[in-house]
N, C-alpha and C positions, 0 to 999 in steps of 0.2 A: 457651082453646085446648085442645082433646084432646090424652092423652097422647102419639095416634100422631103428630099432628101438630110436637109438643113436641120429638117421637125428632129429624124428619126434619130440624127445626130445626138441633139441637145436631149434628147427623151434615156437614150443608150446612157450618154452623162450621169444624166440625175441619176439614174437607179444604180449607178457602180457608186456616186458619194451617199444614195443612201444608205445602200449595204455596206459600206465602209462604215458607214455612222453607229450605223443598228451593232453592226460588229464589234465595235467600241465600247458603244455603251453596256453590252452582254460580256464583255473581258474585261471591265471595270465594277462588275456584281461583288458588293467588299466580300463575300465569302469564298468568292475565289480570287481575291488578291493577296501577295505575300504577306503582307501584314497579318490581314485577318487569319490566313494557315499556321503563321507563327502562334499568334496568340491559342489559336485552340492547339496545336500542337505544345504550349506551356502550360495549358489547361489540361492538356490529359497526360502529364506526369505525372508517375507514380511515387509519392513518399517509399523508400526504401521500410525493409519490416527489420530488427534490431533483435539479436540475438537475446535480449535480458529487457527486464522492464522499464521503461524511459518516462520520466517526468520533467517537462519543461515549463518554467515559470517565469511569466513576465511581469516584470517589474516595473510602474511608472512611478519613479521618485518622484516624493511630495514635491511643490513648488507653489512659494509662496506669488509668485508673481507670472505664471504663465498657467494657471491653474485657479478654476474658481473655486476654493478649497475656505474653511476658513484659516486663517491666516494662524501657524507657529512660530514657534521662536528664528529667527534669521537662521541658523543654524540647521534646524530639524527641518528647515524648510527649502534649500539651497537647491535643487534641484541639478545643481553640476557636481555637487560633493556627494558621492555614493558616503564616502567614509563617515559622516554626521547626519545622513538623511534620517526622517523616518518612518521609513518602509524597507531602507538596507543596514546602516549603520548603528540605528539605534538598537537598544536594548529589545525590542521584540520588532526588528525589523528582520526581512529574510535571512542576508548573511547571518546576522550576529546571532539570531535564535538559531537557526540549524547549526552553527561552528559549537552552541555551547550545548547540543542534544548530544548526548552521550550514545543515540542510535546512527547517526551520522558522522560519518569522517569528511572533513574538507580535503578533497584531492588536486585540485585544482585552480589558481585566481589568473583572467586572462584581463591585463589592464584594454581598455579601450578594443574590443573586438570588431566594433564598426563603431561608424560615423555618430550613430543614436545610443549607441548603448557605452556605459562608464567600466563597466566590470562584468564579468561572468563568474562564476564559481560551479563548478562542477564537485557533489558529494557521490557519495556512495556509502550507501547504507550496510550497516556492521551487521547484518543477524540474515542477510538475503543480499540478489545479485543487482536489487534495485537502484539505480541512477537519478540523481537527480539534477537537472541543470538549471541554473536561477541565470534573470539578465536584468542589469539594473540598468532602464532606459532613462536620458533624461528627461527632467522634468517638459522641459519644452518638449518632445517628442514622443508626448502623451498620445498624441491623434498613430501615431506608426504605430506603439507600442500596442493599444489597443487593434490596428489593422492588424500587425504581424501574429498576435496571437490568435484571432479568429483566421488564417489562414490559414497558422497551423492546425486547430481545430480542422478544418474543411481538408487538409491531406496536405499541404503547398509541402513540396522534399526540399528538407533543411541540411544543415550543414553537417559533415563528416568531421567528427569531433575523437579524441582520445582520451581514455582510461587505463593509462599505464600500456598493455599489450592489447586490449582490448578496443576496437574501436564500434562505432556506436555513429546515431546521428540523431541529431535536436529535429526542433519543427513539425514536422507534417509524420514524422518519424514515432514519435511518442504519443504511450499508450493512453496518457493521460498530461491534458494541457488548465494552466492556470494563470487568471490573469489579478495581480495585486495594484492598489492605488486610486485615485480617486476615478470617480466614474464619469470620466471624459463626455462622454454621450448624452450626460445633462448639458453640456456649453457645445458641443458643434454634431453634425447629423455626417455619416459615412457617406464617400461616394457611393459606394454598392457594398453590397455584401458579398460578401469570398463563397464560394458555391464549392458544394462536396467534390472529391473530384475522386472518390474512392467509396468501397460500401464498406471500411474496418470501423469496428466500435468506439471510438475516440469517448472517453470522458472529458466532463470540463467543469471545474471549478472559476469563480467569479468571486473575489471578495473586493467589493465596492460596493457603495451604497443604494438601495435599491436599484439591484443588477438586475434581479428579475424582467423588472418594469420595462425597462433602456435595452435590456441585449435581448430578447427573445427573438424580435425575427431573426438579427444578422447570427444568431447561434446556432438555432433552428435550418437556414440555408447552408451553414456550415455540411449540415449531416450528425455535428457530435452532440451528444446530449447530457444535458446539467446533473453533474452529482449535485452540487451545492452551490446556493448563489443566495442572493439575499432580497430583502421584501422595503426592507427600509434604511436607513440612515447608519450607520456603522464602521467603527474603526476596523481598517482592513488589517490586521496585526498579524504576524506569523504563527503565532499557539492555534489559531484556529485552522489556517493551513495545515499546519504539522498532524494537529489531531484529525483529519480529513483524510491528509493521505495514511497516515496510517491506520483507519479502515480499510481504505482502499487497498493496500497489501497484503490485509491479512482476509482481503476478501468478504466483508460482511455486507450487508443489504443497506441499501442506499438510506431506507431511512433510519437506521443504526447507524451512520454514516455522518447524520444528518443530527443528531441525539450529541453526538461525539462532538462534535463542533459548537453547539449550541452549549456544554455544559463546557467547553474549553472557555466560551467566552464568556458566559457568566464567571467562572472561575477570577478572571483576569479583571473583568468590569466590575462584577461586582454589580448587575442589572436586575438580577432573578433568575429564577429560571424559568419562566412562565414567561418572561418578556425576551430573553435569548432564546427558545425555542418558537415563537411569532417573527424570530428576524430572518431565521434560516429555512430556505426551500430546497427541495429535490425533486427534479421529474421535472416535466410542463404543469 
């Protein structure tokens, strides 16, 4: 073979392992590899729309020792015991105040429904067709408990759940989302925030302490927007919940809403009402 012939040889080479190359690295572009189709194809699922009105409440049990909380009784504080917590078991924790609300029926208790969470209770409210689903996560699984609820916020489709003949779905499903317990977000920072992945009006209640402060962006990226959240320091107790959503059902203006809650917890604390009304916000 002559040299010239030899060149044009080695030259032919190069440019078929360039193009192999270039071609490679253009089929390796993450937005068109499987992974990356997957993940936006689980980003643009739709939460399911539910027949009746849907309230879902997440729940971080207190924990004295996986929580920079200040510290309760061993008991009130136990973070695997839904049944003595308090934010579930105790006297104005979720279960126990809605079981003893006389507008509320307990229909349902689902022991250990996942890996994070202790108990669920699904109510339904006696005077309308509204639902309520509480989830008491543990105390160690404060950082989920606070992800899972801003996703449901943002639309993420939750689970196919029943009410007698009627079936229904939690999460990204409900018309209105709530998150109870301490406010995680003072001791560790979110991977990302959960992005809207829908245009429905989701509400969202926050009762933790200075939520405001801690949750506006990842709430705000959600898409749903705050009935009520808070400005400072405060027991997250069920009376103020209860009295929230029940504005919320009967429909009144956010900050009547807002009035209701603040005069629920002065009620309970015993703070003023000039100083419960400076705790509680609504809107941006």
């Amino acid at each position: 073979m002559s040299a010239k012939l030899r060149r044009s040889v080695l030259w032919i080479l190069y440019f078929s392992v360039l193009g192999a190359a270039l071609s490679a690295c253009t089929s390796a572009n993450p937005a068109t590899t499987p992974a990356a189709t997957n993940a936006a194809k689980v980003q643009a699922e739709k939460a399911a729309v539910n027949s009746v009105p849907v309230i879902h409440v997440f729940v971080a049990l207190a924990d004295n020792v996986n929580q920079g909380i200040v510290p309760v009784s061993a008991s009130l504080g136990n973070g695997d015991n839904a049944k003595t917590n308090l934010y579930w078991g105790a006297a104005f924790g979720v279960r126990t105040f809605f079981s003893n609300n006389k507008d509320w029926e307990l229909i349902s208790v689902t022991p250990n429904p996942s890996k994070s969470i202790l108990e669920r209770c699904i109510f339904k409210h006696r005077l309308s067709s509204s639902l309520l689903i509480a989830d008491a996560y543990r105390g160690k699984e404060i950082s989920q408990t606070i992800w899972d609820f801003l996703e449901a916020a943002a639309g993420k489709p939750g689970e196919k759940l029943k009410a007698g003949a009627l079936e229904f779905h939690s999460g990204g499903s409900a018309n209105l989302v709530a998150y109870v317990g301490h406010n995680g977000l003072m001791d560790f920072q979110l991977h990302a925030d959960p992005k809207s992945r829908d245009d429905r009006q989701r509400r969202a209640i926050i009762l933790a302490c200075a939520s405001k402060q801690y949750f506006s962006p990842a709430l705000k990226a959600s898409g749903s927007t705050p009935l009520l959240w808070t400005t400072n320091l405060m027991a997250p107790e069920a009376y103020v919940l209860s009295a929230a959503i029940d504005g919320w059902m009967k429909k009144e203006g956010d900050e009547q809403i807002r009035l209701r809650a603040a005069d629920a917890y002065n009620k309970y604390q015993h703070c003023g009402v000039k100083a419960a009304r400076s705790l509680f916000a609504t809107g941006w």
